[in-house]
C-alpha positions, 0 to 999 in steps of 0.5 A: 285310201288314205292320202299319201300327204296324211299318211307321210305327215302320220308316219312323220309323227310316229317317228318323232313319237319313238324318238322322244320316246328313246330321248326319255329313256337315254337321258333318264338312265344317262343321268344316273351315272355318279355326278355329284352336282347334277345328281343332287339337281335332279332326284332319282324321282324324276329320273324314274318318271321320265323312265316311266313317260319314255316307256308310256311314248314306247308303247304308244308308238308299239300300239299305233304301228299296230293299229296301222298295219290293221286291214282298212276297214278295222280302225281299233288300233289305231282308236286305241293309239289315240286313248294311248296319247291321251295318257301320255299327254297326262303324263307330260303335263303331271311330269312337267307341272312338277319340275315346273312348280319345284322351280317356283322356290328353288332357294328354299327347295334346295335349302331342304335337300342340301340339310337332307343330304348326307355329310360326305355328299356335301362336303363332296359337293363343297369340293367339286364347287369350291364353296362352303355351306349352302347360303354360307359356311355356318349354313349346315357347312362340313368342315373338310376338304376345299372348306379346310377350316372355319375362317377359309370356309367363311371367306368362301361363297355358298354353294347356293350361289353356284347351285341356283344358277345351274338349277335354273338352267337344267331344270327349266330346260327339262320342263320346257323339253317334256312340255315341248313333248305335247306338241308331238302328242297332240299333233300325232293325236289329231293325225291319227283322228285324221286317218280313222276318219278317212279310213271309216268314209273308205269303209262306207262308200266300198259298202255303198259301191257294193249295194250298187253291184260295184258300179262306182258313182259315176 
């Protein structure tokens, strides 16, 4: 049988899988609600990919409970797990690379999305932030609301100024967290290596105990 050590280490491993699984989903359906500063930070696109890559971690996690529930001898399930946390781990590293590589040029970046977005989200935007336009008032500003008139709006900061910041925190902490992912996918990989090979030399000796009449090694 496999050892009780390996086993504990796999089942450990498991759980964490399910849990960052469930992280995914909470957060990327949590995120959703109307928040006109964080929504503008983080695009539907990427709460659907990490909806998509929770869903991936769920189905891993659905496809290892059970290879291991499987009869000893049968390690296809298990083997199937492990072709599972390869296309995670593809997952993470397509998801992660993106949010990564938006934060490489996040002035100009964010310059595309602030002329993109609609009239009424920026001037939204201006209200919750106390600030006007993107880099300065006459930068694709809305006159209205906080930003009342031309002369306040242009004694008033950028939005940039406050976005860029908080850009930078809440997106470098989500490619550092689904990279972080890797960590669990790779160990949990090599784990359930672990457990196929030592379910399959279970295997061979049981056979090679039979040709000997089940007279054991000794």
């Amino acid at each position: 049988m496999p050892s009780k050590s390996l086993k504990s280490v796999w089942a450990f491993l498991n759980v964490a899988l399910l849990a960052s699984g469930a992280v995914l989903i909470a957060f990327s359906v949590i995120w959703r609600t109307p928040d006109v500063v964080r929504n503008f930070l983080i695009s539907n696109l990427d709460l659907t990919a990490g909806l998509v890559l929770g869903i991936m971690f769920l189905v891993t996690w659905l496809i290892s409970i059970a290879g291991i529930l499987q009869q000893n001898h049968v390690t296809v399930g298990l083997v199937a797990t492990n072709w599972a946390l390869i296309m995670d781990a593809i997952g993470v590293m397509i998801i992660g690379t993106m949010v990564w590589v938006y934060t490489l040029q996040p002035t100009k970046n964010f310059l595309g999305e602030w002329e993109a977005t609609s009239s009424v989200t920026r001037q939204s935007i201006q209200d919750t932030l106390k600030c006007c336009g993107y880099r300065n008032s006459t930068e694709f500003g809305i006159i209205g609301g906080f930003c009342s008139d031309d002369d306040f709006a242009a004694s008033q900061v950028g939005c940039s100024t406050i976005i860029l910041p908080k850009a930078d925190y809440t997106l470098n902490n989500v490619f550092s967290v689904i990279y972080g992912f890797m960590a669990v996918i790779i160990c949990f990989f090599l784990a359930t290596v672990s457990l196929v090979y030592q379910r399959k030399e279970e295997e061979r000796f049981r056979k090679i105990d039979e040709k000997r009449g089940g007279r054991g090694f000794v």
